[in-house]
C-alpha atoms as one frame of an Amber mdcrd trajectory, in Angstrom:
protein
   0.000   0.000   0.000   1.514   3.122  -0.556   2.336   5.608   1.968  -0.976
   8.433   1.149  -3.506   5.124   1.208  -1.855   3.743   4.599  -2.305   7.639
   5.773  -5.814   8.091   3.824  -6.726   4.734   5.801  -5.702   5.980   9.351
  -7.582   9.189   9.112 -10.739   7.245   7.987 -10.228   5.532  10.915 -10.731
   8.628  13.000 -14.521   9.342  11.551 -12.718  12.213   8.485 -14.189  12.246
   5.183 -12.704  10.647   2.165 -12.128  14.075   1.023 -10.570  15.639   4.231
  -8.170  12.582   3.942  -7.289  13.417   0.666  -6.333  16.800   1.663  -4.855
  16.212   4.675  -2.894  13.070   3.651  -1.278  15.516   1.122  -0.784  18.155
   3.705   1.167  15.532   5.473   3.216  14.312   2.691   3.697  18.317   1.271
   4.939  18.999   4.964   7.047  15.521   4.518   8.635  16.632   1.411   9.895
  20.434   2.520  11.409  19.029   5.824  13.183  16.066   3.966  14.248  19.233
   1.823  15.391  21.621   4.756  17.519  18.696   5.669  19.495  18.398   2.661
  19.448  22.287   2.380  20.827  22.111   5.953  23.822  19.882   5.439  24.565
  21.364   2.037  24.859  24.294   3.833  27.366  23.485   6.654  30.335  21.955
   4.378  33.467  20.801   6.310  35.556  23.386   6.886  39.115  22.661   6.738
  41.971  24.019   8.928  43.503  26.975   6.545  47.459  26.573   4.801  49.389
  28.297   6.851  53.755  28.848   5.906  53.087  30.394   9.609  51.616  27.338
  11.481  54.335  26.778  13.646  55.230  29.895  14.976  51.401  30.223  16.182
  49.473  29.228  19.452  50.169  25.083  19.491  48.918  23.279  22.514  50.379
  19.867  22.707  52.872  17.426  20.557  53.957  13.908  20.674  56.513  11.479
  19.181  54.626   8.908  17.262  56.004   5.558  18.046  58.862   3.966  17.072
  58.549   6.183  13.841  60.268   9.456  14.996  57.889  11.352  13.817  56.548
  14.176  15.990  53.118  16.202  15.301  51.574  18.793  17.209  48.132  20.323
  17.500  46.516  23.955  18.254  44.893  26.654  17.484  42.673  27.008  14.105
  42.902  23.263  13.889  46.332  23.298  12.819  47.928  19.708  13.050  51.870
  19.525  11.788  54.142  16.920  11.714  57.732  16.626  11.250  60.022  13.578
  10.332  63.273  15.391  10.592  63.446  15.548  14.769  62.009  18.767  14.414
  63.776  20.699  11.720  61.313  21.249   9.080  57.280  20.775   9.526  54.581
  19.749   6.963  50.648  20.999   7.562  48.408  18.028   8.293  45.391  18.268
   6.104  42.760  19.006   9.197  38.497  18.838   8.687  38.330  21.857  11.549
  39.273  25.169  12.562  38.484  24.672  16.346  40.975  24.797  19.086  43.117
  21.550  19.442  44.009  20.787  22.890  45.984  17.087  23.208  46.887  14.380
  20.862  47.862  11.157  21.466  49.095   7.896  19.133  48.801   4.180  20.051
  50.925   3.237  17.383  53.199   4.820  14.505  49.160   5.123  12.125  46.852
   5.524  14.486  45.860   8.484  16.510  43.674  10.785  17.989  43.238  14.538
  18.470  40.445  16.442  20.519  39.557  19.996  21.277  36.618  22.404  21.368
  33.183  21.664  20.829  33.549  18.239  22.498  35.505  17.345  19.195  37.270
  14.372  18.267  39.951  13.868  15.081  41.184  10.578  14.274  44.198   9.215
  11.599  45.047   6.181  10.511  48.283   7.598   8.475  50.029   8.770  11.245
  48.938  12.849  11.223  49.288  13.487   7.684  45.273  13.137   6.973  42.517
  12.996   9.483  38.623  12.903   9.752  36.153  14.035  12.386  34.467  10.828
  14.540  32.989  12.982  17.176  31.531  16.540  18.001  28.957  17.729  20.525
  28.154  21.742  19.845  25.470  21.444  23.060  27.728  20.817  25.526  29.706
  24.363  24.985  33.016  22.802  26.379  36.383  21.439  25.221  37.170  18.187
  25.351  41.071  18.538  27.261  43.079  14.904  27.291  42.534  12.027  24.837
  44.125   8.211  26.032  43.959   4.877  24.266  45.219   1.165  25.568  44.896
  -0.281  22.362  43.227   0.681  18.720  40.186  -0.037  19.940  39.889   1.142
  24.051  40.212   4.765  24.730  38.781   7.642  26.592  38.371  11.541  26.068
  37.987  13.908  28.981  37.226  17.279  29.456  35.583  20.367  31.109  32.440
  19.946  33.169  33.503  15.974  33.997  33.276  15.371  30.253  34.257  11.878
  29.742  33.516   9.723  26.801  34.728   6.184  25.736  34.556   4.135  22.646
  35.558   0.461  22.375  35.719  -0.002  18.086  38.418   2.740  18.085  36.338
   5.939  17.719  33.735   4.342  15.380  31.154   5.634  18.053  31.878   7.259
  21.807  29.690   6.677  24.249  28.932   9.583  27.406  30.589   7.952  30.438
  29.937  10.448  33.309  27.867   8.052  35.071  30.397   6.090  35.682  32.551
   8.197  37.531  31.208  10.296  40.656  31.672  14.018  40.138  28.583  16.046
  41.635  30.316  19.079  40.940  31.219  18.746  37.638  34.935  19.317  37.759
  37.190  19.506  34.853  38.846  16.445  34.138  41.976  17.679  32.434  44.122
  14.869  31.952  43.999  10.985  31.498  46.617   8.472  31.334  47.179   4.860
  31.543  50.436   3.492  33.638  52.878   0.926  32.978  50.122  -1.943  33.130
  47.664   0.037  30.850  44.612  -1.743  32.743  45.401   1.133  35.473  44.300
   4.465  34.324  44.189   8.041  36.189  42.573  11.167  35.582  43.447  14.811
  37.288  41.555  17.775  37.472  40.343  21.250  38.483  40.201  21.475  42.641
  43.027  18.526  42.804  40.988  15.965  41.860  42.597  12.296  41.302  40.956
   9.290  40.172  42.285   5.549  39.528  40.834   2.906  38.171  42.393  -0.729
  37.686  40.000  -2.282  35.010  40.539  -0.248  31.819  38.168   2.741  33.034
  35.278   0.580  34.074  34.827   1.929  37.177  36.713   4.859  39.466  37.859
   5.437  42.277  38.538   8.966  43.918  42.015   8.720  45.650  42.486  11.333
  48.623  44.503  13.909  46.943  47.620  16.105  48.203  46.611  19.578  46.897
  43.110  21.075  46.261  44.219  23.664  43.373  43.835  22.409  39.820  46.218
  19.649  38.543  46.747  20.323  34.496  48.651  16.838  34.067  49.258  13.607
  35.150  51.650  11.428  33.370  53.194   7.620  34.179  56.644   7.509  35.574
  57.422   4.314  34.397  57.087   2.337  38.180  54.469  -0.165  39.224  51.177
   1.481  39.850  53.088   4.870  39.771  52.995   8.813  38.171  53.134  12.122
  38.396  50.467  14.846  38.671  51.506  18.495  38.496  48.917  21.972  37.729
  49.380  25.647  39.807  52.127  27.209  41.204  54.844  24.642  39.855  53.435
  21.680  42.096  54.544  18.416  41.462  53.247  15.560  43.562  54.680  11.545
  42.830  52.233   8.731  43.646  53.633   5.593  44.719  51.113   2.723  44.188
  52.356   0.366  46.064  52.632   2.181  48.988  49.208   4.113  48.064  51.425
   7.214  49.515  52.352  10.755  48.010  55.468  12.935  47.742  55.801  16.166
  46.873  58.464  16.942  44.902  60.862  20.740  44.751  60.421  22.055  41.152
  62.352  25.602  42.436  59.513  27.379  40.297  56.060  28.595  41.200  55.271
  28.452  37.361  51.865  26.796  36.535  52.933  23.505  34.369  50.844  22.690
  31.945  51.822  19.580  29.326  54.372  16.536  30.373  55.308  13.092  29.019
  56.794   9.952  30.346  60.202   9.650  27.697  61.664   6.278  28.559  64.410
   4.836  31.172  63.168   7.103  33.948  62.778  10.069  32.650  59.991  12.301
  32.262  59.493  16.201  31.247  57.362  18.622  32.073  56.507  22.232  30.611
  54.986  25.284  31.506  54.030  29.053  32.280  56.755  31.530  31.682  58.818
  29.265  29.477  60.002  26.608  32.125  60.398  23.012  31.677  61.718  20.521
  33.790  63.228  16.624  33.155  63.303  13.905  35.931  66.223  11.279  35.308
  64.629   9.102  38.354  60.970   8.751  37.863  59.940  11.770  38.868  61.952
  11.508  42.539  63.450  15.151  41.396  63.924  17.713  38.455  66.211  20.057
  36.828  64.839  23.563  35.668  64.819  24.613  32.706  64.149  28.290  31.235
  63.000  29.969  27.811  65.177  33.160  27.209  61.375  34.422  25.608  59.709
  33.508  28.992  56.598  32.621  26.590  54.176  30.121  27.906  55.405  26.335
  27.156  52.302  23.867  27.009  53.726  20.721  25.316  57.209  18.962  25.573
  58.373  15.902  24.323  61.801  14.364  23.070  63.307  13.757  19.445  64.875
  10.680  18.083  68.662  12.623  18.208  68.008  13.486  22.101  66.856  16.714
  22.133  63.333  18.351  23.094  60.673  20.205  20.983  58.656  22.707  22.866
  55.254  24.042  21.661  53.196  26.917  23.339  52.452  30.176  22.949  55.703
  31.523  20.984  54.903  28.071  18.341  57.816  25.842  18.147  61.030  25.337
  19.758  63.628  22.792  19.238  65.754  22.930  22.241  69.108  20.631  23.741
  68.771  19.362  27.527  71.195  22.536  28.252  68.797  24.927  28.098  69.711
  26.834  24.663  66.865  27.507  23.156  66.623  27.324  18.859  63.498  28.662
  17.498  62.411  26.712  14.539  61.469  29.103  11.506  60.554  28.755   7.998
């Protein structure tokens, strides 16, 4: 039957004339047709927008960067949706080809293809040619908040978090993210600003706004709130390579270790009251860490201590991480800096 007799049929049903069911049943399919209409003038109105060439991309606002594996490569993310990626250790850059213009805040790769990048708007990037190209999987306009940390234990497990208690976790590798706030109890809706998994990547932690710590020890399942050592914001938590162990930092240049099998916390002398912002776990011990007013710091025992570090250009540092030949690129407000574990600092220019 087609679709005006079923409708014809239903009205009739209701005591309305043959005729009023004629006219109404094409009312309803008129009104049927414009909306079907709308829609496709809606979405052909609201093409992807893509992140705008730029010969200045990396001497702009960038927010966080990684080494990719095994590969060497590095890439970074930031503002305008600018992605760029380097396989030289940081000597020359290439412009990932982006489907955004938002903010980037954190990227993160599980192996030298596949990655993930979030940022404003509750969005979500993924690649699957390690940074060069990438597509959107996920974006939320209603919620009116960034999405701040990104972590994955494998290519299929991850989690994003963000401001608000934003968390969201997909198991098919970003095919579809699921809202997993109820999992997790945070009445006041803190933001979750950073996620990590340790050395056995079935314990993860998040930190937060108002020193907020959670742990969990079956792949983000369920959490746990740990009783934490400082109540201003942490920005970053990162593994220190130990059992059960890591590092959370945020205001004022505090620096806390946990010790997991002691369930215990130290605080550790930075010799800065610089907010840190961006840190990652390098290998053998050592870990960086990178923040307000151009400092940056490296532990060569786990995070038991750490040298400081200064920018002669004092410009906020937000992302650190170390290149294949030893040395460190830096990313923040002044764009980015390749720098040796002396201190010199080389800004990178086109």
């Amino acid at each position: 039957m087609r679709v005006a007799d079923q409708v014809g049929t239903s009205l009739s049903k209701l005591g309305l004339s043959k005729v009023s069911c004629i006219g109404l049943t094409v009312c309803l399919l008129f009104a049927l047709m414009i909306t079907a209409l709308q829609a496709k003038e809606n979405s052909m109105s609201t093409p992807v927008v893509f992140a705008e060439p730029s010969a200045l991309a990396q001497q702009k606002l960038l927010i966080d960067v990684t080494t990719v594996g095994q590969s060497g490569r590095l890439v970074a993310v930031g503002d305008r949706g600018h992605i760029l990626y380097s396989d030289d250790n940081g000597n020359t850059w290439q412009q990932a080809k982006v489907p955004t213009r938002q903010l980037l805040t954190a990227v993160y790769f599980v192996s030298a293809k596949q990655g993930w990048a979030v940022g404003h708007d509750a969005l979500i990037l993924a690649t699957t040619d390690g940074g060069q190209t990438w597509q959107q999987q996920y974006k939320n306009l209603t919620t009116e908040a960034p999405l701040l940390d990104v972590w994955f234990s494998s290519e299929f497990e991850g989690f994003a978090v963000g401001a608000y208690g934003q968390i969201l976790r997909t198991s098919n590798g970003g095919k579809s993210w699921e809202d997993w706030s109820d999992h997790i109890e945070n009445e006041e809706e803190f933001h979750f600003n950073s996620i990590t998994g340790l050395k056995d990547k079935r314990e993860m932690v998040i930190a937060g706004e108002a020193g907020i710590v959670y742990y969990s020890d079956n792949q983000g399942m369920t959490w746990q709130r740990l009783e934490s050592p400082y109540e201003g914001s942490l920005f970053g938590v990162i593994a220190n390579g130990t059992p059960h162990g890591f590092v959370a930092f945020g205001l004022r240049g505090h620096v806390f270790r946990y010790d997991g099998s002691l369930n215990s916390w130290s605080t550790i002398p930075t010799h800065t009251e610089q907010s840190l912002f961006g840190g990652q776990y390098i290998v053998d011990g050592r870990l960086v860490l990178a923040g307000n007013g151009g400092v940056w710091l490296i532990s060569h025992d786990y995070g038991q201590q750490f040298n400081l570090h200064k920018q002669s250009d004092r410009k906020l540092v937000s992302g650190i991480t170390e290149t294949a030949d030893g040395n460190y690129i830096l990313v923040g407000q002044g764009g980015i800096v390749k720098n040796i574990p002396q201190g010199n600092d080389l800004a990178i220019r086109p």
